[in-house]
C-alpha positions as CSV (number, residue, x, y, z in Angstrom):
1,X,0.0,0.0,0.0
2,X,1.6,3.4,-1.2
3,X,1.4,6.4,1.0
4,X,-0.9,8.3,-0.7
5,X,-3.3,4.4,-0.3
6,X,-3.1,5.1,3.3
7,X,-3.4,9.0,4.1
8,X,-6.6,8.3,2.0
9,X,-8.0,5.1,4.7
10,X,-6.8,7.5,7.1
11,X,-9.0,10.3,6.1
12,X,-11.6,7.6,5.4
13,X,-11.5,6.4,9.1
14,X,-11.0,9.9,10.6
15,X,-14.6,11.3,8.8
16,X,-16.2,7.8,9.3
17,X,-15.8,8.8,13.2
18,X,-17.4,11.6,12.6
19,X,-19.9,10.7,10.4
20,X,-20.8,7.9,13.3
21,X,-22.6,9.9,15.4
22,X,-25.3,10.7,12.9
23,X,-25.1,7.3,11.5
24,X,-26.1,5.3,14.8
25,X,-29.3,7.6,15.6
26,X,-30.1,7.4,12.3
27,X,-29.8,3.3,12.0
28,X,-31.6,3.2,15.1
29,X,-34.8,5.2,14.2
30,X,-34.8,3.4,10.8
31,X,-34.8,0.0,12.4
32,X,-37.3,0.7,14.9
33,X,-39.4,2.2,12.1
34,X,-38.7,-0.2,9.1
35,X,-36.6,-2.6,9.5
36,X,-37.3,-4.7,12.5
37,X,-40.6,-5.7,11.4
38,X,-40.4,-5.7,7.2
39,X,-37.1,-7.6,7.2
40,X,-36.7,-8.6,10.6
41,X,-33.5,-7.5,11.1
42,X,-32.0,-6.6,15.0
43,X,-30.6,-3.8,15.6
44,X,-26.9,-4.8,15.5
45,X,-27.9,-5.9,12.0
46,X,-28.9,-2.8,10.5
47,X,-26.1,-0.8,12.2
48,X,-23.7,-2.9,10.7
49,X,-25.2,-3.2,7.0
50,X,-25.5,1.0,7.3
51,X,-21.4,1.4,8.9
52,X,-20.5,-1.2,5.9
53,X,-22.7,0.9,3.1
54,X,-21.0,4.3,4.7
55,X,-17.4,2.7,4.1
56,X,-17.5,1.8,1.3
57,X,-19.5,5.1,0.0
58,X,-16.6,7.3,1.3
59,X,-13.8,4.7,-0.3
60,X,-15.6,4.8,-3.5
61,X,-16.8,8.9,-3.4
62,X,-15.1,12.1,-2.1
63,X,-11.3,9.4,-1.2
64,X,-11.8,7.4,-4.4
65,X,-8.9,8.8,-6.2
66,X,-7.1,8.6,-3.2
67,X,-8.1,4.9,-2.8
68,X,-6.8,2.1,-5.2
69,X,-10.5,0.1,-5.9
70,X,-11.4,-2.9,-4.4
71,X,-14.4,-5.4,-5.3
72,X,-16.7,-4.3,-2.4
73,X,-20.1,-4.0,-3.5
74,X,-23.3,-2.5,-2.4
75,X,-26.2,-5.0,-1.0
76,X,-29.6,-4.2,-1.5
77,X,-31.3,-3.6,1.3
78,X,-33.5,-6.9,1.7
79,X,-30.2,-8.8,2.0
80,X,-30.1,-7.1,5.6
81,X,-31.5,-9.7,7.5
82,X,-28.7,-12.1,6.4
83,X,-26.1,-10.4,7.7
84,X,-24.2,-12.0,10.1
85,X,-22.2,-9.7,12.6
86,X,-19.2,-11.0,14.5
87,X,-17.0,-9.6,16.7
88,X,-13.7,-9.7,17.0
89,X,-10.7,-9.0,19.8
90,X,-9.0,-5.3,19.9
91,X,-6.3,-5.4,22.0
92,X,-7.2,-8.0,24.3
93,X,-11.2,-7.1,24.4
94,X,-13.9,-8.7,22.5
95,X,-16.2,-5.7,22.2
96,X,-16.1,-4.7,19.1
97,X,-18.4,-5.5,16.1
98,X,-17.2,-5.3,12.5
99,X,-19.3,-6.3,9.4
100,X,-18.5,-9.1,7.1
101,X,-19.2,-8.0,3.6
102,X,-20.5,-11.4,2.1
């Protein structure tokens, strides 16, 4: 990965953060009004197909020249129900949630 590769996931990770704290209000109200009972999805679900779908949007729009492309691709939003969140360890806690683009 070249320099310019990894300012660009840097800036990608750095406004992600930001962007989380509209992003999780947001997932929650749409769950609780949409999703929980016309794809019964949980919660933990729908927050990580909309974190996923926000990754990716910022990789491939405003850092995409920044970015060298990858082969992520956007799931419609009935496939939400079948994703299937894991966790994983971070520094010795198993706390934190990532999504595994199938």
């Amino acid at each position: 990965m070249n320099a310019l590769s990894r300012t660009g996931w840097a800036l990608v990770v750095l406004v992600r953060g930001l962007l989380l704290w509209v992003l999780i209000p947001f997932a929650f109200l749409s769950w609780l009004l949409l999703h929980w009972w016309a794809q019964k999805a949980s919660r933990r679900q729908a927050l990580c197909w909309y974190d996923a779908h926000l990754t990716v949007a910022l990789a491939r729009g405003p850092f995409r020249l920044m970015i060298a492309p990858d082969h992520r691709r956007f799931d419609r939003i009935p496939r939400m129900a079948t994703v299937e969140p894991r966790k994983t360890g971070f520094f010795g806690m198993d706390t934190i949630e990532v999504f595994d683009l199938v």
